[in-house]
N, C-alpha and C positions, 0 to 999 in steps of 0.2 A: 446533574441536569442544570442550564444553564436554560432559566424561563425568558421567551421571547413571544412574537406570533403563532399561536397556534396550528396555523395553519402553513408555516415555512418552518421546515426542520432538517439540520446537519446531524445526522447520524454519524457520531466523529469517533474512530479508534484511536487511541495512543500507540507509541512506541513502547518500548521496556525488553529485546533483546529477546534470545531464546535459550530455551534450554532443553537438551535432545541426549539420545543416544544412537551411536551406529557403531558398529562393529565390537560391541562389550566396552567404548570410549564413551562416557557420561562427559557433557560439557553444560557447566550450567555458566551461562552470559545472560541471566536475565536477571530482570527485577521481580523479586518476589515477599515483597512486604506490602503492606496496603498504606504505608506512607511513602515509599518510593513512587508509587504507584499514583498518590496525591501528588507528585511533587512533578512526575512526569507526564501531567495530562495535560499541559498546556494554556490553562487555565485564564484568563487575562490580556495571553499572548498570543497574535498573529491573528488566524480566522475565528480567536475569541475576544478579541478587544473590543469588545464591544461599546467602544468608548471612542475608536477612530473611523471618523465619519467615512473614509477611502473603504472600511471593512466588509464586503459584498454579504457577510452572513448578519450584519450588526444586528439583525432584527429578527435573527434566526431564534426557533430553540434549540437550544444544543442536545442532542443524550450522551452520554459516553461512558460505557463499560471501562470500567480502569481493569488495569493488565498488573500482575501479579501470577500469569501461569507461567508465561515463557512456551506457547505454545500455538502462538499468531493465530488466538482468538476460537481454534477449532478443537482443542481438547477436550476428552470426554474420559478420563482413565485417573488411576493412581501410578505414578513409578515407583516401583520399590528399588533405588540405591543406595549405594555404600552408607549414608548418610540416613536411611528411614525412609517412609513413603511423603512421595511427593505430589502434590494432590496436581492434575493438569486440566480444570475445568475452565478451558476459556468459551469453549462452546456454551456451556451449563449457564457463564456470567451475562454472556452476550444473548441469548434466550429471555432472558430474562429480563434486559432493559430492551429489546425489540417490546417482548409481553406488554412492557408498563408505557413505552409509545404509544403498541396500539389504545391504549385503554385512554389514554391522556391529552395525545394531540386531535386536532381534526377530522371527523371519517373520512375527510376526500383533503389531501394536501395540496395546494398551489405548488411547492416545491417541497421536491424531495430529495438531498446530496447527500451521499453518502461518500467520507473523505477517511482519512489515516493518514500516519505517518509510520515510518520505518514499518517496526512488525507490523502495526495497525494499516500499513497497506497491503502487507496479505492478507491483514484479517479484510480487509476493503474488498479482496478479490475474491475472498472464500465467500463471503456475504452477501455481497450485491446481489444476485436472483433470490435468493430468501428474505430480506428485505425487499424489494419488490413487491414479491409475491404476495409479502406480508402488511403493508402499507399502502391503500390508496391514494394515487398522485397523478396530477396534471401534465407536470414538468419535472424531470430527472436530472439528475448526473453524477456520474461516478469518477472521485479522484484521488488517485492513488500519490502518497508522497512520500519518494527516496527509501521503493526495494520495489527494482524492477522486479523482483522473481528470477536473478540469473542464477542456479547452482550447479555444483558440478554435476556429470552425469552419474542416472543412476539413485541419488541420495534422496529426493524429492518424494518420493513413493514410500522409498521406507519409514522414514520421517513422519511424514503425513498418517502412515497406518497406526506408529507409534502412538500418538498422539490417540490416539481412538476416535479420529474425525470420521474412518468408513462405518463406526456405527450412527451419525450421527442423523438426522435428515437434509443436511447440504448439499447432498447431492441428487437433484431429481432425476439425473437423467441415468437412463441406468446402463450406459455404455460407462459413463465416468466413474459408477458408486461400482463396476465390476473391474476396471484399472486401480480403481482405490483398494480393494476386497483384495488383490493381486499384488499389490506393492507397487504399481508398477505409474501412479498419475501422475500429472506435473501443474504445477499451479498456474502456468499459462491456459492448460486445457480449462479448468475451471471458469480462469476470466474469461477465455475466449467463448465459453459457452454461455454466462453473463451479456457479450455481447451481441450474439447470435441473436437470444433469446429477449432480447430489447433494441432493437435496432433504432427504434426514434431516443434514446436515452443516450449523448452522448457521454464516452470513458473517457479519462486521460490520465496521463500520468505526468509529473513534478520529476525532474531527473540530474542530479548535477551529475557532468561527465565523468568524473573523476571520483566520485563519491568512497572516500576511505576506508569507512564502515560496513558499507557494502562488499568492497571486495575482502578487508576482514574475516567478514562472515563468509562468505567462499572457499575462502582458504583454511578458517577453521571446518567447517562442515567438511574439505576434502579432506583434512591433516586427522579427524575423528574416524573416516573412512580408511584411514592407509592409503591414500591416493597422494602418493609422492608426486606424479607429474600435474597435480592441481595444485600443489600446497604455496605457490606462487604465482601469483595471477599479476602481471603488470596492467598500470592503468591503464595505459591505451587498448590494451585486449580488452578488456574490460568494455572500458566506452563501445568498441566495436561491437561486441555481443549484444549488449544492450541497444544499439542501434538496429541491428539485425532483428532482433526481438520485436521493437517497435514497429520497422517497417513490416515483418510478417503481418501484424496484426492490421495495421496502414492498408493494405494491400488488400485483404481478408473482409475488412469492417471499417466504411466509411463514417461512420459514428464514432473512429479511434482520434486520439490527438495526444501528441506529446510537447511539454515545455522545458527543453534543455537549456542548462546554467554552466556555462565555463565557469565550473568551481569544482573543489573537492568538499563542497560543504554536506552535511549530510543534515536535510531536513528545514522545511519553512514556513509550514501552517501551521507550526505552533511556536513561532519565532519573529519576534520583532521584522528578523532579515524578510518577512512576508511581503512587507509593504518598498521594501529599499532593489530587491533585488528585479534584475533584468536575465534575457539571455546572454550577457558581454560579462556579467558579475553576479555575485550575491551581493554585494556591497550594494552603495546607491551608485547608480550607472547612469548612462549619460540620454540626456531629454530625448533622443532619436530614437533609443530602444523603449519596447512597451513593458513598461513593469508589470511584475508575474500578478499582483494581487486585480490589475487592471484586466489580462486575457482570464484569470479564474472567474473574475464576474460575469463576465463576456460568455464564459465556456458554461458556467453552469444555465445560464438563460439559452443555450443552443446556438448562439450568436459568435465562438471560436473553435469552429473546428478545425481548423489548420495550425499545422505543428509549428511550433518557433527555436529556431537552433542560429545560433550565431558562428561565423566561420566555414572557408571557403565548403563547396562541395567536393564528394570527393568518393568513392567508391574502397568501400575496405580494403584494400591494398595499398591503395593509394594514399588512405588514411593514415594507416599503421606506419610510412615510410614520410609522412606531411611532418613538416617544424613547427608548423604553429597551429591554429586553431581549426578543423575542420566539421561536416554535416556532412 
């Protein structure tokens, strides 16, 4: 907990990687020590510096469940592999700093953001209506940074069940808790039911084009499946997907908004690069573009809802076959 106003609170997940099974393939890419887990929260850095007057939370409290399951926040189970049981409670951890929220901050919050990075932006998507639900609040906004939610097909469901998130109560609606109960949900559905279900709350998401880690994790999650024709995602398909994604959503729910970075950077609310980067760069870019730390202020007061992408326009085809930078 990072102590601020009582009454304005960043609900903020970390990142730390994951760790799964599918098809009898155990892959553990996560962080799973409680000093990793310190080391990886961000602390000081980007929407916690609370020390740089540009930082739209500076005055925030912070909560933040630290990550040690490798299970983007929704685990409810033990895995028993090759190695011993592996305990997977990121559900149980995050329960539990919502609990001591409520008990701690404000009964009715002026502001309430609910952000992440990497896995902690699925945890961002699995949570957002349960935080809600759980937290009286004025003003909303939910933002997600660097994991669209692109996988390959198919692995989402099973993933998800592993994990023992369909016992958990994150799912109210019971079209999704019976796709969960099946194998069969996808974490888009989730967030898209997040925004259904709060329409004056705007979403968005933090997205470098090219993001490397992302498509990493893709192509592990396929290469665990035996999906030879996933096990190589190029970046441009990549961006493409994830545009497609967005615009669904665009299309769906006028409360969506996205901030794309011509970078393969992955990750910036918890990085210096928060205050430096544009959509032309992660770097520091040039006075014409609006720096990302400047539309998240914007966006979390309901004040940027429209999406920022730098580089011509240009329609998936047309993209995939573009030399240089496209939207």
């Amino acid at each position: 907990v990072v102590p601020g106003d009582s009454d304005k609170l960043l609900f903020y997940f970390e990142g730390g990687g994951a760790c799964w099974e599918l098809d009898g393939h155990v892959v553990e890419s996560c962080t799973k020590d409680l000093l990793g887990a310190v080391q990886d929260s961000g602390y000081g850095l980007g929407v916690q510096d609370m020390a740089d007057p540009r930082n739209p939370f500076r005055n925030y409290t912070v909560v933040e469940p630290l990550y040690c399951s490798g299970d983007a926040f929704v685990g409810n189970t033990t895995e028993m592999w090759k190695k011993g049981a592996e305990p997977q409670v990121g559900y149980v951890n995050t329960r539990a700093a919502l609990d001591w929220a409520k008990a701690n901050v404000a009964p009715e919050l002026s502001s309430l953001v609910i952000s992440g990075y990497s896995a902690g932006a699925l945890g961002t998507m699995a949570w957002a209506s349960k935080i809600f639900d759980t937290l009286p609040f004025k003003e909303g906004a939910v933002l997600a940074d660097s994991y669209a939610g692109v996988f390959p097909p198919f692995t989402e469901g099973p993933i998800f069940k592993m994990f023992g998130a369909c016992s958990t109560d994150l799912l109210s609606d019971p079209e999704l808790q019976g796709l969960c109960n099946a194998g069969d949900i996808r974490m888009r559905q989730v967030y898209e039911q997040a925004m259904k279900s709060n329409p004056d709350v705007p979403f968005g998401n933090i997205q470098s084009k090219y993001d490397g880690v992302q498509i990493w994790f893709y192509e592990s999650v396929a290469k665990s499946n035996d999906m030879d024709d996933h096990a190589n995602l190029p970046s441009k398909d990549f961006y493409v997907t994830t545009v497609e994604l967005f615009e669904r959503y665009e299309r769906a729910y006028p409360n969506f908004a996205v901030f794309f970075v011509n970078s393969g950077k992955h990750c910036y609310t918890q990085d210096p690069d928060f205050f430096t980067a544009t959509a032309a760069s992660s770097e520091a870019g040039r006075a014409e573009f609006v720096p990302l730390y400047e539309w998240v202020g914007k966006f979390v007061r309901g004040q940027a809802t429209k999406s920022i992408c730098h580089g011509a326009l240009a329609n998936s085809t047309a993209g995939l076959a573009a030399s240089g930078e496209f939207c």
